[in-house]
C-alpha positions as CSV (number, residue, x, y, z in Angstrom):
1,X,-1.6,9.4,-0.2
2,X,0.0,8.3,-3.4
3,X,2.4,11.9,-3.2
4,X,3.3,11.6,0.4
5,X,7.1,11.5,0.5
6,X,7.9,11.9,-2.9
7,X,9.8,14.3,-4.7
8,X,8.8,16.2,-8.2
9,X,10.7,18.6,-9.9
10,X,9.2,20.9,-11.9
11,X,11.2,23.2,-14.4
12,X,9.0,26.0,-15.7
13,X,7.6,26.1,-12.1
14,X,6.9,29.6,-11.7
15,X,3.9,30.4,-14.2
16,X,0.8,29.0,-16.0
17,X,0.7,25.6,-16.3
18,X,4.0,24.9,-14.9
19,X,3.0,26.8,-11.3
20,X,-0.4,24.3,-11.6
21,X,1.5,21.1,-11.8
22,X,3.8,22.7,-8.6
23,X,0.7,22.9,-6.5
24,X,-1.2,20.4,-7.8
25,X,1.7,18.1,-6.6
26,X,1.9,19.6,-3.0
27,X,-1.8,19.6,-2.5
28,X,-1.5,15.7,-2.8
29,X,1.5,15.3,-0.5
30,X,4.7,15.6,-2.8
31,X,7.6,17.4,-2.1
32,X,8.5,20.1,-5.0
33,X,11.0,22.0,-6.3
34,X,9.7,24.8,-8.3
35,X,12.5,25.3,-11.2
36,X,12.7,28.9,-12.7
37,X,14.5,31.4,-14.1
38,X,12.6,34.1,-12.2
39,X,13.4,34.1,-8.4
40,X,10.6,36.8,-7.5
41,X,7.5,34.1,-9.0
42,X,9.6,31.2,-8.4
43,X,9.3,32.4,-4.6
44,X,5.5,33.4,-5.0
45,X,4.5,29.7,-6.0
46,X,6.3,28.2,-2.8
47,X,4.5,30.7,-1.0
48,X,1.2,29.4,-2.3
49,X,2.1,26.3,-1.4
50,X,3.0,27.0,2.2
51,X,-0.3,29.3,2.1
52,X,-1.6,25.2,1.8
53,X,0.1,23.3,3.8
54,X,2.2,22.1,1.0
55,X,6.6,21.5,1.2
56,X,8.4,23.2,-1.5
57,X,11.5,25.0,-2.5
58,X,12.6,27.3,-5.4
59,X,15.6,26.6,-7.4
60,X,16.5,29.4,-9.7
61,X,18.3,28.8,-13.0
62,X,17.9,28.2,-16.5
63,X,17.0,24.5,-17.8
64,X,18.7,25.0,-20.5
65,X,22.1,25.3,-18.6
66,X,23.9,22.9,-18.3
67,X,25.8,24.1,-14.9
68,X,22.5,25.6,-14.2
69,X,20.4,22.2,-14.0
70,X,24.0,20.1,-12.4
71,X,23.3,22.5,-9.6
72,X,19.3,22.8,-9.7
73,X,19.3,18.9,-9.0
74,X,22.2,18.5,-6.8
75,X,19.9,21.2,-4.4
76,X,16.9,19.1,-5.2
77,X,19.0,15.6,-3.9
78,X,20.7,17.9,-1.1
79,X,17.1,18.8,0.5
80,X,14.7,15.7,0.0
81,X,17.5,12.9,-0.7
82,X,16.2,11.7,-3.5
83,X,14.1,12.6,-6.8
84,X,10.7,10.5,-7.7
85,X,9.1,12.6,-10.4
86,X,10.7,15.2,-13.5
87,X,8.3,17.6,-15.0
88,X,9.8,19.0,-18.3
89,X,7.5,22.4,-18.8
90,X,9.9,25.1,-19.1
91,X,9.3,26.8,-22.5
92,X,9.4,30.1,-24.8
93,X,7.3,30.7,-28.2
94,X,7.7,33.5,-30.1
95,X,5.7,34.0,-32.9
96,X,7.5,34.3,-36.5
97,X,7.4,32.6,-39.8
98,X,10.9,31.1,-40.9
99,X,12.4,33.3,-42.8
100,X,11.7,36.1,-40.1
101,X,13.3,33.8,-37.2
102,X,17.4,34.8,-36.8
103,X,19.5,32.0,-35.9
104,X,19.8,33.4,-32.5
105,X,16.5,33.0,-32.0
106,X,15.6,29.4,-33.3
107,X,18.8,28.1,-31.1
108,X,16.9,30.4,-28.1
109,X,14.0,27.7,-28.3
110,X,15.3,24.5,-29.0
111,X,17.4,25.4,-26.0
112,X,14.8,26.4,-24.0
113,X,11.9,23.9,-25.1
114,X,13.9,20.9,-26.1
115,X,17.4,20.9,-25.1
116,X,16.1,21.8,-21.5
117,X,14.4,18.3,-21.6
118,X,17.6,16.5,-22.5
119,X,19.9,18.3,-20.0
120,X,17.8,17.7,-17.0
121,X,16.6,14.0,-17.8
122,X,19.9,13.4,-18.1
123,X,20.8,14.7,-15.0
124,X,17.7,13.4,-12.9
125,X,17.4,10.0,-14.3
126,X,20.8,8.5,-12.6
127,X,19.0,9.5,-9.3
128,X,15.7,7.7,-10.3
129,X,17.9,4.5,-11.0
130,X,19.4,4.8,-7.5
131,X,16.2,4.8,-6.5
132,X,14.2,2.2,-8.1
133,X,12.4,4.1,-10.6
134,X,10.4,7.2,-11.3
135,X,8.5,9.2,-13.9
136,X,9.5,11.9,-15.9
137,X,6.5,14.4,-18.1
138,X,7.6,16.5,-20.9
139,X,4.8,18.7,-21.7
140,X,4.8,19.1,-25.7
141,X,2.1,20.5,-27.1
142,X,-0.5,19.8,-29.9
143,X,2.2,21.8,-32.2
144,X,3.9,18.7,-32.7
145,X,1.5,16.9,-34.0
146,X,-0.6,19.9,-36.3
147,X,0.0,23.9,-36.3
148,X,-0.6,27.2,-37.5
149,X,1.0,29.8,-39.6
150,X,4.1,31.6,-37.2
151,X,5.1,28.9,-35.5
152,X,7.8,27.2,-36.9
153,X,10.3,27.2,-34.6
154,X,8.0,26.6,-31.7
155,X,6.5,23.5,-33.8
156,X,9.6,21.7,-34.6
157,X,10.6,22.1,-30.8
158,X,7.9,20.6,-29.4
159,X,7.7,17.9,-32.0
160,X,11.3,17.2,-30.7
161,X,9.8,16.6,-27.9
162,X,7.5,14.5,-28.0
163,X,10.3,12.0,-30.4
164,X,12.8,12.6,-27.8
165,X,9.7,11.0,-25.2
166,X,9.5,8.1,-27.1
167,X,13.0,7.6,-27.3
168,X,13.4,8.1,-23.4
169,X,10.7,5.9,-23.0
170,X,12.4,2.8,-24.5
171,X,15.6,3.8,-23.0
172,X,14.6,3.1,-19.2
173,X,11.2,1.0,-19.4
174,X,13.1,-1.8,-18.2
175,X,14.7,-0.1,-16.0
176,X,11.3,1.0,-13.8
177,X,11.4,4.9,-15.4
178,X,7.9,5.5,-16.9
179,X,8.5,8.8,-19.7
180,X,4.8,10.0,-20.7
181,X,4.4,13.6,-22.5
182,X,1.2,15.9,-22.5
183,X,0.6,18.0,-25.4
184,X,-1.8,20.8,-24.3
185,X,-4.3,22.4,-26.9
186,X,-4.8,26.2,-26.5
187,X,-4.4,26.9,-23.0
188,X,-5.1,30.4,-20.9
189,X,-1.6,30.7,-19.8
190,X,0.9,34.0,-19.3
191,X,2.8,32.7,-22.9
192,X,-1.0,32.8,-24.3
193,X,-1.7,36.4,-22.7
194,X,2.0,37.8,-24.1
195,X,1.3,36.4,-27.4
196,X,-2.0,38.6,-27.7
197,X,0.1,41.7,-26.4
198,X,2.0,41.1,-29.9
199,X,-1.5,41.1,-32.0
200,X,-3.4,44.7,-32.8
201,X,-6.8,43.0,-32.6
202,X,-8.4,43.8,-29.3
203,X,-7.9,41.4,-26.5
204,X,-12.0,40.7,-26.0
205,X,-12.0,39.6,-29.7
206,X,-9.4,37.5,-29.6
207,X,-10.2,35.7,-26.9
208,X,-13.8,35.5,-27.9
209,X,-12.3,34.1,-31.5
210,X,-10.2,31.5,-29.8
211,X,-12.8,30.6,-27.1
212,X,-15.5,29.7,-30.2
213,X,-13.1,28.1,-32.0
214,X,-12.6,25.3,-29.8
215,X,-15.1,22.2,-29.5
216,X,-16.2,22.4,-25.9
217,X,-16.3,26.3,-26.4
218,X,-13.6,28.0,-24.4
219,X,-9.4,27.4,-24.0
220,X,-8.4,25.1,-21.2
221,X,-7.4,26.3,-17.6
222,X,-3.8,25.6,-16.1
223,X,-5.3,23.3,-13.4
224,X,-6.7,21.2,-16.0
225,X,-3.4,20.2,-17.6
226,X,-2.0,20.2,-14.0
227,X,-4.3,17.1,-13.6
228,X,-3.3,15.6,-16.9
229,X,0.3,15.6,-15.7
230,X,-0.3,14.1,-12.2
231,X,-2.0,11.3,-13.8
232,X,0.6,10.6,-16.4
233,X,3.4,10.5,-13.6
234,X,1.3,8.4,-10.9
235,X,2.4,5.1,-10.1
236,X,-1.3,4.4,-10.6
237,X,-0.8,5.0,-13.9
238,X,1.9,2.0,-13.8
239,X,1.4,0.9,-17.6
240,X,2.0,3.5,-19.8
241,X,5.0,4.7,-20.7
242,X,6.0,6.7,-24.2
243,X,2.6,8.0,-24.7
244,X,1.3,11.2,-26.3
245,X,-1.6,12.4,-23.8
246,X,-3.6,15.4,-25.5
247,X,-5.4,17.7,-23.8
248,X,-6.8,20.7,-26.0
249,X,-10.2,20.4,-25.8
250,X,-11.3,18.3,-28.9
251,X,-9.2,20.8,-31.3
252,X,-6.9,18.5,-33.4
253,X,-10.1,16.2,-33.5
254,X,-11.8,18.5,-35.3
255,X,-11.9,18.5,-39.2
């Protein structure tokens, strides 16, 4: 198996697509370490994977820390000895237009959606050198590259993103450290479910409206990113590196 022995961190781990990409991973053989700031789910996904046969850990912080991601890694390194694989998924989106957002809150998600990436790259890659090589996914999202009204902050984080991929890319190509990012379109996810608890409109409609709106017809499952992101960090995958991968389901194809 292409996974057997090899280590993935995940940050994000515990929920919607993050959580996919954990046991997506372990189903193929990987080792994972499911990065969260919630103990209780980060603890219910290494369950599941247990519940298949699958070797994984929790390591509860915030990506965003600095102290928090030294030690997250240094646990990672400390259990499975060395670190083959960096998903970057951890991320918050509130929904307000600019001059509604408060400082505190637009420094809230660049922290959490793009300086998150930074801080554990940073940390992670030295260990991929030591060993070789490796591949780290940052999952942007199809707000980088076109959005909607509300989602300013959110936008300009994942945009970030997906620059800060490139950027990576070039850094380490030479170095054997492939740096891919997926940017999932509308995806039935907990952040997608709390951002409906925000809206007065019925949760049958909206769903219904978002479903039709999409080209093939309905939003995309967690699983089906989950795959996007194993194939973007396979050593299969062995020539691409600083690519956009999107996944949304024909949306920003769509005039």
């Amino acid at each position: 198996m292409v996974w057997h022995g090899k280590t993935v961190l995940v940050t994000g781990g515990a929920s919607g697509i993050g959580s996919a990409a954990c046991r997506r991973f372990a189903k193929e053989g990987a080792n994972v370490v499911v990065i969260d700031r919630d103990p209780v789910k980060a603890d219910e996904t290494v369950r599941a994977i247990g519940s298949i046969g699958g070797c994984a850990i929790a390591a509860t912080g915030n990506a965003a820390s600095e102290q928090d991601v030294r030690r997250m890694v240094a646990q990672a390194v400390e259990q499975f000895g060395a670190i083959d694989v960096l998903v970057n998924c951890a991320a918050v989106c509130p929904q307000a237009r600019l001059t509604d957002l408060t400082l505190e809150q637009w420094n809230e998600v660049m922290a959490n959606n793009l300086t998150s990436v930074f801080l554990c790259a940073r940390e992670v890659i030295p260990h991929m050198l030591a060993g070789g090589g490796g591949a780290i996914v940052n999952v942007s999202s199809v707000h980088a590259v076109a959005t909607l009204d509300g989602y300013s902050a959110y936008a300009a984080s994942k945009g970030g993103v997906l620059a800060l991929t490139r950027a990576m890319a070039l850094d380490y190509a030479k170095q054997n450290i492939r740096v891919n990012a997926v940017l999932p379109g509308a995806v039935h996810t907990p952040m997608l479910e709390a951002s409906i608890k925000n809206l007065s409109t019925p949760r049958e409609e909206i769903m219904k409206t978002w479903n039709e709106s999409q080209p093939l017809g309905r939003v995309g499952q967690p699983d089906e990113i989950a795959a996007v992101i194993v194939f973007a960090a396979s050593p299969e995958n062995s020539f691409m590196t600083g690519a956009a991968l999107v996944a949304d389901g024909g949306m920003t194809a769509d005039l």
